[in-house]
mmCIF file as Biopython writes it, N, C-alpha, C and O atoms, coordinates in Angstrom:
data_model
#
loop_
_atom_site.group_PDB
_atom_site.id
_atom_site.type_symbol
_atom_site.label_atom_id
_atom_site.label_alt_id
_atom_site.label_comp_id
_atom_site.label_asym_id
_atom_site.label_entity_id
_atom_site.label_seq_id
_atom_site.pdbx_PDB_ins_code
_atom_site.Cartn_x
_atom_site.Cartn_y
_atom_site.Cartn_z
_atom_site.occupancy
_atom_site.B_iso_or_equiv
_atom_site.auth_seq_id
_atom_site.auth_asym_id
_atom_site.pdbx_PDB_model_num
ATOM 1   N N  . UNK A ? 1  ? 35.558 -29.825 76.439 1.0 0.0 1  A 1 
ATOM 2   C CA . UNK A ? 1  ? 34.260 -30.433 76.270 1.0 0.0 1  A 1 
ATOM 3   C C  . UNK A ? 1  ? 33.274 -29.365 75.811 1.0 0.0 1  A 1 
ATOM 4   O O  . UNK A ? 1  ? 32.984 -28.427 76.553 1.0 0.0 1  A 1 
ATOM 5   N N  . UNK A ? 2  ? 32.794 -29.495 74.677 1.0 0.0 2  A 1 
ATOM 6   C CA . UNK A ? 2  ? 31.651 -28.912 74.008 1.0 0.0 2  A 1 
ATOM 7   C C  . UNK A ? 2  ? 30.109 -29.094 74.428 1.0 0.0 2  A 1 
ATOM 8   O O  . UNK A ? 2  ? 29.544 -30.153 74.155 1.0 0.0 2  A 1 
ATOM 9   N N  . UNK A ? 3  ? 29.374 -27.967 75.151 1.0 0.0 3  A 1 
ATOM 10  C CA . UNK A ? 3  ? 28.207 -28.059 75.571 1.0 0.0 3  A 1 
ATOM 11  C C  . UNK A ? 3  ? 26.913 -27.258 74.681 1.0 0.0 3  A 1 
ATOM 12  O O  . UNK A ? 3  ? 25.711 -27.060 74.857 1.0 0.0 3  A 1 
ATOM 13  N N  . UNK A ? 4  ? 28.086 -26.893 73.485 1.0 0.0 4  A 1 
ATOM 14  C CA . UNK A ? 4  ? 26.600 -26.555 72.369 1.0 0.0 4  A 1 
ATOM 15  C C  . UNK A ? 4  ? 25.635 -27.676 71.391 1.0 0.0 4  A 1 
ATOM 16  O O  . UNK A ? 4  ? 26.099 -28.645 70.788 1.0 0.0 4  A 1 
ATOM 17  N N  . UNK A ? 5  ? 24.577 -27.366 71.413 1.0 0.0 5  A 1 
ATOM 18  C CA . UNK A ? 5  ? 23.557 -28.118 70.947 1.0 0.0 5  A 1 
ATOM 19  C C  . UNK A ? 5  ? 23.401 -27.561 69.686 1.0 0.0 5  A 1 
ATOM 20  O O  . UNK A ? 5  ? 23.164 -26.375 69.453 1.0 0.0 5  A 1 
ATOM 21  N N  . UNK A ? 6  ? 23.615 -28.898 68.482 1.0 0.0 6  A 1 
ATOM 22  C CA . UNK A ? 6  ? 23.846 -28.555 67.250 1.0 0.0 6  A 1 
ATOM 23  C C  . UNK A ? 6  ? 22.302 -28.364 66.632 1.0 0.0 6  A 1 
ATOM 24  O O  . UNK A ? 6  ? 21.407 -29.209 66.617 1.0 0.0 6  A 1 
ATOM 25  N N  . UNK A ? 7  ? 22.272 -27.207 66.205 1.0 0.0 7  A 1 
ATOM 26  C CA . UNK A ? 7  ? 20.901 -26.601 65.185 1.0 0.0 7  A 1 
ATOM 27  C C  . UNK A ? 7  ? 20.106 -28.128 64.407 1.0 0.0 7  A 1 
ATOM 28  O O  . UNK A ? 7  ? 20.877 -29.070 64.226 1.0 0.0 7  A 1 
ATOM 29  N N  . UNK A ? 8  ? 18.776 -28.301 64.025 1.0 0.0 8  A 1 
ATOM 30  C CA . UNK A ? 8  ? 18.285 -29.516 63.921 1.0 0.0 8  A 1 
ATOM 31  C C  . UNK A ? 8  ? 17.665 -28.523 62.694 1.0 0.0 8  A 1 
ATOM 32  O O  . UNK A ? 8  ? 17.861 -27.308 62.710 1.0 0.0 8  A 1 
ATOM 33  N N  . UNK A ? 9  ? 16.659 -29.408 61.312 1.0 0.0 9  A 1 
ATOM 34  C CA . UNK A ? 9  ? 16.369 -28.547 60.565 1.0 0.0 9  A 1 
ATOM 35  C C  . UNK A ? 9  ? 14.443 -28.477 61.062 1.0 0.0 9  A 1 
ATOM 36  O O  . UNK A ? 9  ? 13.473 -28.551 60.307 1.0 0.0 9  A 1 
ATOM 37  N N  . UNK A ? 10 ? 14.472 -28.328 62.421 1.0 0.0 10 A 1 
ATOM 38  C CA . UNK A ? 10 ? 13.234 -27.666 62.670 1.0 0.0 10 A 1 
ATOM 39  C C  . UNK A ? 10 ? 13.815 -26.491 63.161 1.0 0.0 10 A 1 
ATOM 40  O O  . UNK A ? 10 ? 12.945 -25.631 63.293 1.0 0.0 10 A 1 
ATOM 41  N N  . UNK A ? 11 ? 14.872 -26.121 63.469 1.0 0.0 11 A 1 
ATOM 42  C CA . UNK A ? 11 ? 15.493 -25.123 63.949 1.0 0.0 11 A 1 
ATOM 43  C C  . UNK A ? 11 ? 15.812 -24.253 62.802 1.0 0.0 11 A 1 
ATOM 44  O O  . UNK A ? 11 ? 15.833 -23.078 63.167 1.0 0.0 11 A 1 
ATOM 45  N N  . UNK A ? 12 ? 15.968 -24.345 62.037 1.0 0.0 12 A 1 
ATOM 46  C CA . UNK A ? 12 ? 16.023 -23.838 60.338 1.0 0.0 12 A 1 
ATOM 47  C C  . UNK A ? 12 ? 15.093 -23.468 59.441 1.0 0.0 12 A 1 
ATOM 48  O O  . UNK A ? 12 ? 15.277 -22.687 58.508 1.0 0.0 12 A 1 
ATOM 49  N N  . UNK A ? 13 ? 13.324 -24.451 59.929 1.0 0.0 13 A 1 
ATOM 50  C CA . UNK A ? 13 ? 12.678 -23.776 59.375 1.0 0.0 13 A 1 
ATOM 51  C C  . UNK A ? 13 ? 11.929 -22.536 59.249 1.0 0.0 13 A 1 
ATOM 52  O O  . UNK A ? 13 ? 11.344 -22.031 58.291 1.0 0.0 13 A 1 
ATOM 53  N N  . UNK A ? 14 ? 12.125 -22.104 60.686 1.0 0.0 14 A 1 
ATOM 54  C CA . UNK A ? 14 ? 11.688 -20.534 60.682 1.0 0.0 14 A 1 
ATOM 55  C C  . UNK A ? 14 ? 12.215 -19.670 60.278 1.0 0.0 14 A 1 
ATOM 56  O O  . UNK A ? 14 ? 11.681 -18.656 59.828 1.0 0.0 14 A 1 
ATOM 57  N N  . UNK A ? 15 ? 13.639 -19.948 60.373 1.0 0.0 15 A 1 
ATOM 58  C CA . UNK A ? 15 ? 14.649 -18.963 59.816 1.0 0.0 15 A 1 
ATOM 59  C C  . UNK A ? 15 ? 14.491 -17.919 58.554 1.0 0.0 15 A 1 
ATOM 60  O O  . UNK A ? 15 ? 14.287 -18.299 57.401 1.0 0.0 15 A 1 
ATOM 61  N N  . UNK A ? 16 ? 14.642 -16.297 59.027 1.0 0.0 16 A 1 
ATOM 62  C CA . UNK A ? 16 ? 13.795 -15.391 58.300 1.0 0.0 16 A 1 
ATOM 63  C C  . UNK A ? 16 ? 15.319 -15.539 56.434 1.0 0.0 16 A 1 
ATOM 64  O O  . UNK A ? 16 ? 16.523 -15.342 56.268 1.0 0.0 16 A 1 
ATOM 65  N N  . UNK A ? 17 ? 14.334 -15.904 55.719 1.0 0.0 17 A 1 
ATOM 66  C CA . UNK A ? 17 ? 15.759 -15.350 54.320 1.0 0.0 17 A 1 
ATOM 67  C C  . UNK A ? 17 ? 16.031 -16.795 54.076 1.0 0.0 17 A 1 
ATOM 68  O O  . UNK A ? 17 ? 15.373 -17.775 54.428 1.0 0.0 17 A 1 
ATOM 69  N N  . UNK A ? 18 ? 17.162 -16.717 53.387 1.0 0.0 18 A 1 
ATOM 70  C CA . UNK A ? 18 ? 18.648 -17.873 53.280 1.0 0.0 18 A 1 
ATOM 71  C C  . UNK A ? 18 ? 19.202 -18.210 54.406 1.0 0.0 18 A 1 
ATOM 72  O O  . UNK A ? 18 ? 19.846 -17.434 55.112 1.0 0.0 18 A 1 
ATOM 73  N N  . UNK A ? 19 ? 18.927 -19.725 54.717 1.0 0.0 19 A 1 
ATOM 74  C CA . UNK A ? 19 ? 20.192 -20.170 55.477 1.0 0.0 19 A 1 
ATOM 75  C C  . UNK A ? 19 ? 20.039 -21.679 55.594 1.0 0.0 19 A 1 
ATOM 76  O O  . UNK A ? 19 ? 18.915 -22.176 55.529 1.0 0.0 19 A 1 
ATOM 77  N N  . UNK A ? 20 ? 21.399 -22.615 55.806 1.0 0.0 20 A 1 
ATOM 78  C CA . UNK A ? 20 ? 22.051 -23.315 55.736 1.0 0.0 20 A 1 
ATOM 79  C C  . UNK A ? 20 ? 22.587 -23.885 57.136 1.0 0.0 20 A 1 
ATOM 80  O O  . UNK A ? 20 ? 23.065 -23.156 58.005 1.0 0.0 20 A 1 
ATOM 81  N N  . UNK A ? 21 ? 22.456 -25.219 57.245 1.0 0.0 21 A 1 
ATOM 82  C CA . UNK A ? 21 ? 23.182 -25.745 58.670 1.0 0.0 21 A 1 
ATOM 83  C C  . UNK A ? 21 ? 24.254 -25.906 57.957 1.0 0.0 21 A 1 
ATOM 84  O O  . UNK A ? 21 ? 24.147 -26.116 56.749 1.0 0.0 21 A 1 
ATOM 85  N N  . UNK A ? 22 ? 25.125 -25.857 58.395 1.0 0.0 22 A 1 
ATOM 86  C CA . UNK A ? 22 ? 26.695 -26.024 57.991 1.0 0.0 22 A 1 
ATOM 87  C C  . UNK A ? 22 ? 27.693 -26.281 59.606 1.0 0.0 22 A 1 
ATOM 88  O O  . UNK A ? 22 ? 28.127 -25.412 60.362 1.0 0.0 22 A 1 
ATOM 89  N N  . UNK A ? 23 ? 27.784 -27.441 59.687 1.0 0.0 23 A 1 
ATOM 90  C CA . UNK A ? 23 ? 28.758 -27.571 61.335 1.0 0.0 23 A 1 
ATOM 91  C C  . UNK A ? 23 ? 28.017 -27.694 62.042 1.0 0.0 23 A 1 
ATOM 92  O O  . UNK A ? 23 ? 28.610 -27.802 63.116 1.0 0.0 23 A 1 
ATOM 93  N N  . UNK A ? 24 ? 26.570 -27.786 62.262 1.0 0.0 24 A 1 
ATOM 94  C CA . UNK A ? 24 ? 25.578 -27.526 63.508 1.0 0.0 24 A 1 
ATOM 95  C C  . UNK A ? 24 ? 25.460 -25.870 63.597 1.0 0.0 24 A 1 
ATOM 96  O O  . UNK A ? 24 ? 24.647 -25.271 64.302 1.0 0.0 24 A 1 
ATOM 97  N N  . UNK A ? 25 ? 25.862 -25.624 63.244 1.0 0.0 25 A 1 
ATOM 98  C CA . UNK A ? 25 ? 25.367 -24.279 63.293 1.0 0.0 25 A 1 
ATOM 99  C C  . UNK A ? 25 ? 23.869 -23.877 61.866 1.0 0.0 25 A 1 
ATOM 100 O O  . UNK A ? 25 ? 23.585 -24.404 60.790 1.0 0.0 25 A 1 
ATOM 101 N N  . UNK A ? 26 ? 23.400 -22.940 62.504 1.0 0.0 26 A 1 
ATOM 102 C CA . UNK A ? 26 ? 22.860 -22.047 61.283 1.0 0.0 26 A 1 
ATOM 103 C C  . UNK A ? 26 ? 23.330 -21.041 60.935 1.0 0.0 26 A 1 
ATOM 104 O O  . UNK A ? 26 ? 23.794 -20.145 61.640 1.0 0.0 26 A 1 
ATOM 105 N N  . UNK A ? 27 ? 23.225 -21.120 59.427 1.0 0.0 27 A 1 
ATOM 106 C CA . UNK A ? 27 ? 24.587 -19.834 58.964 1.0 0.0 27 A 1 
ATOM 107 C C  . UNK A ? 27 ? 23.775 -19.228 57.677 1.0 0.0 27 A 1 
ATOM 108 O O  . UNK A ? 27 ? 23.744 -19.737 56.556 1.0 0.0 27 A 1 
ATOM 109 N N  . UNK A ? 28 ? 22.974 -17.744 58.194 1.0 0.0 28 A 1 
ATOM 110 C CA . UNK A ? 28 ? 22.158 -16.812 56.948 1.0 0.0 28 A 1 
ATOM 111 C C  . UNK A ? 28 ? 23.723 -17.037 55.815 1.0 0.0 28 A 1 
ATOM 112 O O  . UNK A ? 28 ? 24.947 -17.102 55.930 1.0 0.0 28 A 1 
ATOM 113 N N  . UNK A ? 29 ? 22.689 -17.086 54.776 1.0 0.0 29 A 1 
ATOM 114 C CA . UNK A ? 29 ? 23.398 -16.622 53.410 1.0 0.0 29 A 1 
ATOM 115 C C  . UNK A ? 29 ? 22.778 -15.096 52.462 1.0 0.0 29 A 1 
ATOM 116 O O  . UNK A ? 29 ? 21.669 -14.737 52.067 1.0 0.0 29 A 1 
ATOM 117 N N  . UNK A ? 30 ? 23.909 -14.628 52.407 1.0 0.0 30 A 1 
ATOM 118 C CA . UNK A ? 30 ? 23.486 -13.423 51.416 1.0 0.0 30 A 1 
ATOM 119 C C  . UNK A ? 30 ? 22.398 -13.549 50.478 1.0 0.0 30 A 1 
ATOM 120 O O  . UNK A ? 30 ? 22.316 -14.673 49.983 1.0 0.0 30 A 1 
ATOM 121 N N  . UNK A ? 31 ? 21.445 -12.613 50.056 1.0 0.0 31 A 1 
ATOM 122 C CA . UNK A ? 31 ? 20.946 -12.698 48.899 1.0 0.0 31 A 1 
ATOM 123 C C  . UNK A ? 31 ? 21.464 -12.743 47.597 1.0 0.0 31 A 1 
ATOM 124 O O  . UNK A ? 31 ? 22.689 -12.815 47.492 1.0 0.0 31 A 1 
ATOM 125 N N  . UNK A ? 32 ? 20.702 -12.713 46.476 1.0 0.0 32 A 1 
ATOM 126 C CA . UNK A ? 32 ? 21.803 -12.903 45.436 1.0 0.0 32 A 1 
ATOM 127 C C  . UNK A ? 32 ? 21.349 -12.141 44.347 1.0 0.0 32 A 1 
ATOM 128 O O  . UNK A ? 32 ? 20.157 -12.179 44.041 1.0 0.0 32 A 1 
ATOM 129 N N  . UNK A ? 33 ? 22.256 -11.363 43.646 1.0 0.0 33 A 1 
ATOM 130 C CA . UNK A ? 33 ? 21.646 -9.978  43.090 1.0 0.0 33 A 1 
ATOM 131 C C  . UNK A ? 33 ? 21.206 -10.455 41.588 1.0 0.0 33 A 1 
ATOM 132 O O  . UNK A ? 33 ? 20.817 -11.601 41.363 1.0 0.0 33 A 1 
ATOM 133 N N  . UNK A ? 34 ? 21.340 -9.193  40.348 1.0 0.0 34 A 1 
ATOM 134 C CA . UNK A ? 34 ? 20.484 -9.664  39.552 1.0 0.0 34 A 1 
ATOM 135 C C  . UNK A ? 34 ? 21.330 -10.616 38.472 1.0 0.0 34 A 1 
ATOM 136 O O  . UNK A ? 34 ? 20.839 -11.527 37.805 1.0 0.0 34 A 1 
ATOM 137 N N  . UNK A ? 35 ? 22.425 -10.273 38.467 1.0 0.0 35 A 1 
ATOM 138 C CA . UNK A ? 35 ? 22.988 -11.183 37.424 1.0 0.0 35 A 1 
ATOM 139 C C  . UNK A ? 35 ? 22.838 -13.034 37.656 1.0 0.0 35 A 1 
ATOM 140 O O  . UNK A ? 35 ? 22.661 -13.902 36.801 1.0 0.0 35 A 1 
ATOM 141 N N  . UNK A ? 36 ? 22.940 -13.115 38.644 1.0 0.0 36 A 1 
ATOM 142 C CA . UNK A ? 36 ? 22.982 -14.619 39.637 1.0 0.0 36 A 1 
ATOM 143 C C  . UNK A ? 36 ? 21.435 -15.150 38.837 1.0 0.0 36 A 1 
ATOM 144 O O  . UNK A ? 36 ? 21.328 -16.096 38.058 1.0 0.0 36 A 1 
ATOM 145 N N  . UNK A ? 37 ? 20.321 -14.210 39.312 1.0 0.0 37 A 1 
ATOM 146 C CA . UNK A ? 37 ? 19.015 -14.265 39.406 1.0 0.0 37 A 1 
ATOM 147 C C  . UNK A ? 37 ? 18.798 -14.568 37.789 1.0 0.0 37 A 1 
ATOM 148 O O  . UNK A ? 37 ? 18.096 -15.512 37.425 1.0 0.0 37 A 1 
ATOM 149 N N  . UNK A ? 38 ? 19.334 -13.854 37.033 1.0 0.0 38 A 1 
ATOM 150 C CA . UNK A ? 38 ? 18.991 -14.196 35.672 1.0 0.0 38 A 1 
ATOM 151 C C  . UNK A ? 38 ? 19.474 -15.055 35.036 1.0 0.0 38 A 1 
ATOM 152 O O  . UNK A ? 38 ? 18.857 -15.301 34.000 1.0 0.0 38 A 1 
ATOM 153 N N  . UNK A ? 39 ? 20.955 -16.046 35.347 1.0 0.0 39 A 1 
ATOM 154 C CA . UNK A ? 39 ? 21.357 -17.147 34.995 1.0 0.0 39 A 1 
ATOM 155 C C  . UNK A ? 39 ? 20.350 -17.990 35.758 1.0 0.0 39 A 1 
ATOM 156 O O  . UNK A ? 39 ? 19.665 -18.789 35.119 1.0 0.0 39 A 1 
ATOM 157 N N  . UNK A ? 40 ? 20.207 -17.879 37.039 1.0 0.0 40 A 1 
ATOM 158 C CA . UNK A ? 40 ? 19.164 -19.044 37.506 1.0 0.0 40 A 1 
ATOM 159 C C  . UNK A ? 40 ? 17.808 -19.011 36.420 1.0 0.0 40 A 1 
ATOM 160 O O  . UNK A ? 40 ? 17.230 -19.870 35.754 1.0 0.0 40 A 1 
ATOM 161 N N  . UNK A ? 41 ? 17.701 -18.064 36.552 1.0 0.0 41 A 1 
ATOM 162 C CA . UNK A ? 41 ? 16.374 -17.797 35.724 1.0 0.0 41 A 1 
ATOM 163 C C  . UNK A ? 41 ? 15.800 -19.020 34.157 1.0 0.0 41 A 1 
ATOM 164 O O  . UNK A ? 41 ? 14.824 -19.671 33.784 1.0 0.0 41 A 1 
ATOM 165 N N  . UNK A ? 42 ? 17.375 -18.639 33.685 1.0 0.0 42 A 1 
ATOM 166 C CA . UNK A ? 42 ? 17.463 -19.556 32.336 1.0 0.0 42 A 1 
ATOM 167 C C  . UNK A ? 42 ? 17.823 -20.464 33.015 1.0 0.0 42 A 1 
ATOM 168 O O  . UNK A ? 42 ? 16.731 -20.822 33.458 1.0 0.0 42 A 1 
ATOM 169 N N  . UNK A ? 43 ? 18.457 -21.050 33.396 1.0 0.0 43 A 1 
ATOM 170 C CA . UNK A ? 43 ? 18.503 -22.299 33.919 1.0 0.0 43 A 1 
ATOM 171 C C  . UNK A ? 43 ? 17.410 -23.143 33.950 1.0 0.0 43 A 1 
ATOM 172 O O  . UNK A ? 43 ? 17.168 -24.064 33.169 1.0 0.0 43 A 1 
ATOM 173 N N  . UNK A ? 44 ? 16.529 -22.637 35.250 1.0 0.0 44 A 1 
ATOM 174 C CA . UNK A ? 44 ? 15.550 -23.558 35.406 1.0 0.0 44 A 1 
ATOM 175 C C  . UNK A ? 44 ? 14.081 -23.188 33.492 1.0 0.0 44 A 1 
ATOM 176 O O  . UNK A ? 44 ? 13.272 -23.968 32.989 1.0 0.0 44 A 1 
ATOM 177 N N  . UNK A ? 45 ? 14.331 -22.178 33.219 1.0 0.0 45 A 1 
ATOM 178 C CA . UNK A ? 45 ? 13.761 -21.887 31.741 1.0 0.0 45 A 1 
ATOM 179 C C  . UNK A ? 45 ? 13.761 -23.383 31.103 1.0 0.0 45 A 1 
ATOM 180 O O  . UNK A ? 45 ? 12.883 -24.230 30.936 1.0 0.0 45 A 1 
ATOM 181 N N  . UNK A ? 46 ? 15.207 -23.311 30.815 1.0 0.0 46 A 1 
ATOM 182 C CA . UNK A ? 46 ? 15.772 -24.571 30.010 1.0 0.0 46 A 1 
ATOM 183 C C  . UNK A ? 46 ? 15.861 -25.814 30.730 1.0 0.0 46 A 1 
ATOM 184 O O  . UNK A ? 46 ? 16.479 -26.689 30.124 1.0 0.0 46 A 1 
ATOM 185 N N  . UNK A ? 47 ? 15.321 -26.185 32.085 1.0 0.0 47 A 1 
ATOM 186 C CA . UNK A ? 47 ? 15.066 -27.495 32.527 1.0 0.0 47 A 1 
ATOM 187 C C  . UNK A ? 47 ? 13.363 -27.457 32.155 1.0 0.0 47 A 1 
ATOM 188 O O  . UNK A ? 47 ? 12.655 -28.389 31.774 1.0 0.0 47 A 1 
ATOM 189 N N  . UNK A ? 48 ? 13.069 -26.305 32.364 1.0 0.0 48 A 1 
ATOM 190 C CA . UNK A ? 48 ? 11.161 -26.706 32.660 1.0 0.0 48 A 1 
ATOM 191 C C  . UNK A ? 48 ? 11.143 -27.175 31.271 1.0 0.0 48 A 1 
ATOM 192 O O  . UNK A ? 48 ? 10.456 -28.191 31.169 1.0 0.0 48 A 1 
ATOM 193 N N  . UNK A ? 49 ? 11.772 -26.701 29.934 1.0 0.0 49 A 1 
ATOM 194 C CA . UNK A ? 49 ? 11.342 -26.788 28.875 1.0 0.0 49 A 1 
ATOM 195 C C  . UNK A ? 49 ? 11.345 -28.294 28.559 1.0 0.0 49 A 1 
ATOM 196 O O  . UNK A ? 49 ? 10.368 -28.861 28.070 1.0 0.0 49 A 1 
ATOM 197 N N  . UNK A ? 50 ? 12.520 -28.919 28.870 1.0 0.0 50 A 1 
ATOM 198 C CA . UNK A ? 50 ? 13.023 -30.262 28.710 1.0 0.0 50 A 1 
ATOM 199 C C  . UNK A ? 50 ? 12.362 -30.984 29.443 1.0 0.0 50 A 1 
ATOM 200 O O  . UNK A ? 50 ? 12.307 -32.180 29.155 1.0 0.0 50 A 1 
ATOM 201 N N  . UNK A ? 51 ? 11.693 -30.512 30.554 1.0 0.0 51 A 1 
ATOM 202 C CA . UNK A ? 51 ? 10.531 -31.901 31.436 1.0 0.0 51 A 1 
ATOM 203 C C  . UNK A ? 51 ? 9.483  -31.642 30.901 1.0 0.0 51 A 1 
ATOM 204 O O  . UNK A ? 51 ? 8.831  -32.684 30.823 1.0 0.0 51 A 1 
ATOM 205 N N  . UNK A ? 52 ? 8.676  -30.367 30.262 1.0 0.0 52 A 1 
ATOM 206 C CA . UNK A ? 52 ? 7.858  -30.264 29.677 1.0 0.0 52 A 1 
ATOM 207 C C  . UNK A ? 52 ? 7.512  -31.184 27.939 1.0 0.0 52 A 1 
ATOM 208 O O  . UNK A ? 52 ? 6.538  -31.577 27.298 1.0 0.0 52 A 1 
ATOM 209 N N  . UNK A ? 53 ? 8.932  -31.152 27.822 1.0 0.0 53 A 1 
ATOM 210 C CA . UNK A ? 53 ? 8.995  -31.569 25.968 1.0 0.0 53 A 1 
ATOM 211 C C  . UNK A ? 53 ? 9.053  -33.339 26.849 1.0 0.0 53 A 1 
ATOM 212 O O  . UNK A ? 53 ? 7.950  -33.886 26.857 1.0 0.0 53 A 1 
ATOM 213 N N  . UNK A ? 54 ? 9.899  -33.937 27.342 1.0 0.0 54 A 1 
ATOM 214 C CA . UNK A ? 54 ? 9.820  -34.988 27.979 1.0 0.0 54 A 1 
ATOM 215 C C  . UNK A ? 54 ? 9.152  -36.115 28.856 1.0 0.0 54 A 1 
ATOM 216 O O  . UNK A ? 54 ? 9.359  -37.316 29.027 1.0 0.0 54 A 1 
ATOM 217 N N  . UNK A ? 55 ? 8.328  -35.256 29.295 1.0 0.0 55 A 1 
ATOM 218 C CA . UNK A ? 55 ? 7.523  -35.714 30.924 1.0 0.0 55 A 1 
ATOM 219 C C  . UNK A ? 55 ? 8.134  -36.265 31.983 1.0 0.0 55 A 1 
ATOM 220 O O  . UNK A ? 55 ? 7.579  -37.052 32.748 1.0 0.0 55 A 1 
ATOM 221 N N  . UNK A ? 56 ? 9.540  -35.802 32.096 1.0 0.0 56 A 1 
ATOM 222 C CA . UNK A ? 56 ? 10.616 -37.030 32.993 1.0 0.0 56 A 1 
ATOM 223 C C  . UNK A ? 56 ? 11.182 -35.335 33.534 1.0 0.0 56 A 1 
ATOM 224 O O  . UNK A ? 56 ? 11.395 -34.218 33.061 1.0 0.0 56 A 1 
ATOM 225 N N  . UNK A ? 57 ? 11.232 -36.090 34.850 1.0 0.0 57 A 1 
ATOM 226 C CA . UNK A ? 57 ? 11.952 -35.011 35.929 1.0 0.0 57 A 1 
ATOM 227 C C  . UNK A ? 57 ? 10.750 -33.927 36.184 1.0 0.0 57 A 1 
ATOM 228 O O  . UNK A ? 57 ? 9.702  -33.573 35.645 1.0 0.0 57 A 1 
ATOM 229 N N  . UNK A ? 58 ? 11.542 -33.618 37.334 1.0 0.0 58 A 1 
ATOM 230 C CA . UNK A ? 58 ? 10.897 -32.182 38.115 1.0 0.0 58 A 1 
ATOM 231 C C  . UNK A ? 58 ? 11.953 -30.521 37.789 1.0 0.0 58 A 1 
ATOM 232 O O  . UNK A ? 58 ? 13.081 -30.962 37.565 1.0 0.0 58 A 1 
ATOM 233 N N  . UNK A ? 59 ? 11.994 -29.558 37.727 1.0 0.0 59 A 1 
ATOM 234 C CA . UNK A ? 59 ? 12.451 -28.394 37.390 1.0 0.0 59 A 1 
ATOM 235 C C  . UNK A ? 59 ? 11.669 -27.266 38.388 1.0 0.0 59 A 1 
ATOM 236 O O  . UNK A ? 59 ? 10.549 -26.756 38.385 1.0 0.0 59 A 1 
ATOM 237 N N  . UNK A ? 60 ? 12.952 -27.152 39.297 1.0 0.0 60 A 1 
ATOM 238 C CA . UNK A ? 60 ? 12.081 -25.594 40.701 1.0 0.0 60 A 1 
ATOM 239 C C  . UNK A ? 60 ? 13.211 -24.919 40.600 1.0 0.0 60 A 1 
ATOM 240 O O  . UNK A ? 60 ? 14.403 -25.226 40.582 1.0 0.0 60 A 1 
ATOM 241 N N  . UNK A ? 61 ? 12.463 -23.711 40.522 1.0 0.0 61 A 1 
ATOM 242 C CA . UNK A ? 61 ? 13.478 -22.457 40.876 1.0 0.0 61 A 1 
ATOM 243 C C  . UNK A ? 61 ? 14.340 -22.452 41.916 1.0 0.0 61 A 1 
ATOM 244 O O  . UNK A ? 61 ? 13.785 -22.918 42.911 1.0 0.0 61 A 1 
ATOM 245 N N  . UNK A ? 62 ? 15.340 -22.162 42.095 1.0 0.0 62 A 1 
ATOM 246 C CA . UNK A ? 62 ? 16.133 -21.470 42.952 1.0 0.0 62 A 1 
ATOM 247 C C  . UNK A ? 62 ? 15.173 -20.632 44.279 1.0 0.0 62 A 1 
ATOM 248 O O  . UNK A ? 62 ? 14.076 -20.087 44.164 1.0 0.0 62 A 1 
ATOM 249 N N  . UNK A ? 63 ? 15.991 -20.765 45.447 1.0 0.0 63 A 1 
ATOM 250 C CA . UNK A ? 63 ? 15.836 -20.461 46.807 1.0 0.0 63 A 1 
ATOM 251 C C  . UNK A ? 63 ? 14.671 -21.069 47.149 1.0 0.0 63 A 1 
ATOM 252 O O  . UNK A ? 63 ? 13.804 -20.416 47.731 1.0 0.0 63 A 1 
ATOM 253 N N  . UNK A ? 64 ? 14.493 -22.349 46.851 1.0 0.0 64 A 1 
ATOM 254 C CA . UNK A ? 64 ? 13.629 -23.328 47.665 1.0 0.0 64 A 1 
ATOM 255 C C  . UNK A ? 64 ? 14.321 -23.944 49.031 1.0 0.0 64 A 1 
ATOM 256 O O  . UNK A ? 64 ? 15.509 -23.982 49.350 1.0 0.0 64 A 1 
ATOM 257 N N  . UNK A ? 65 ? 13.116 -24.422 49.738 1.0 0.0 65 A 1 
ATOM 258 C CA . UNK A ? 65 ? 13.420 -25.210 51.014 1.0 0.0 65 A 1 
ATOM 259 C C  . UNK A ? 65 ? 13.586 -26.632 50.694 1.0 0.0 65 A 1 
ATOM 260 O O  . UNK A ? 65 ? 12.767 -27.143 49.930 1.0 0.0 65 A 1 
ATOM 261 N N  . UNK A ? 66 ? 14.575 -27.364 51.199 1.0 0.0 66 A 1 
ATOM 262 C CA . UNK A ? 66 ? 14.600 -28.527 50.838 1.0 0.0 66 A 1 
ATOM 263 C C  . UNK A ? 66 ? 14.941 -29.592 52.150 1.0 0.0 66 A 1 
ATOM 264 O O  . UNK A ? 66 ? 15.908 -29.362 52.876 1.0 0.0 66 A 1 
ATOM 265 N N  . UNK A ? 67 ? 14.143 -30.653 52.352 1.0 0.0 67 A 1 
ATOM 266 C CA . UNK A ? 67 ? 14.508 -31.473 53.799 1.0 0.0 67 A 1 
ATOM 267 C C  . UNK A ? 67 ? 15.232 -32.434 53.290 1.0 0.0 67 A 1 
ATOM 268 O O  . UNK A ? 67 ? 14.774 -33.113 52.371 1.0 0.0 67 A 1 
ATOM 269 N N  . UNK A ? 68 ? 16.506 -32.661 53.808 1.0 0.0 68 A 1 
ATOM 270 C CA . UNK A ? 68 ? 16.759 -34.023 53.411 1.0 0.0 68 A 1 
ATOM 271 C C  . UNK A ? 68 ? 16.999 -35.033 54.408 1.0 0.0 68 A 1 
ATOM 272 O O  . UNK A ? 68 ? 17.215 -36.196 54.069 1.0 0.0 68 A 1 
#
């Protein structure tokens, strides 16, 4: 019988950095160096451009908070 109390995402929002509930747990994630950073980079480049040329959709960078 399991008496741990699974992490909730108010329990997540203080959390210092990256991290992820995964299992009830909270689990930091590594940072992510520069090569990562510069594909994200273009990435969201080439979405903003396309909601900009469009007016349809939203386009956010990488290492946002997200509630779902």
């Amino acid at each position: 019988m399991s008496t741990k109390v699974e992490a909730t995402i108010e329990d997540l929002m203080p959390a210092p950095g990256k991290a992820e509930i995964i299992n009830g747990e909270i689990v930091h994630m590594s940072p992510t160096g520069g090569l990562p950073r510069l594909a994200g980079g273009a990435i969201f480049r080439s979405l903003d451009d396309y909601r900009r040329r469009t007016g349809r959709g939203y386009a956010l960078p990488d290492n946002g908070r997200f509630r779902g």
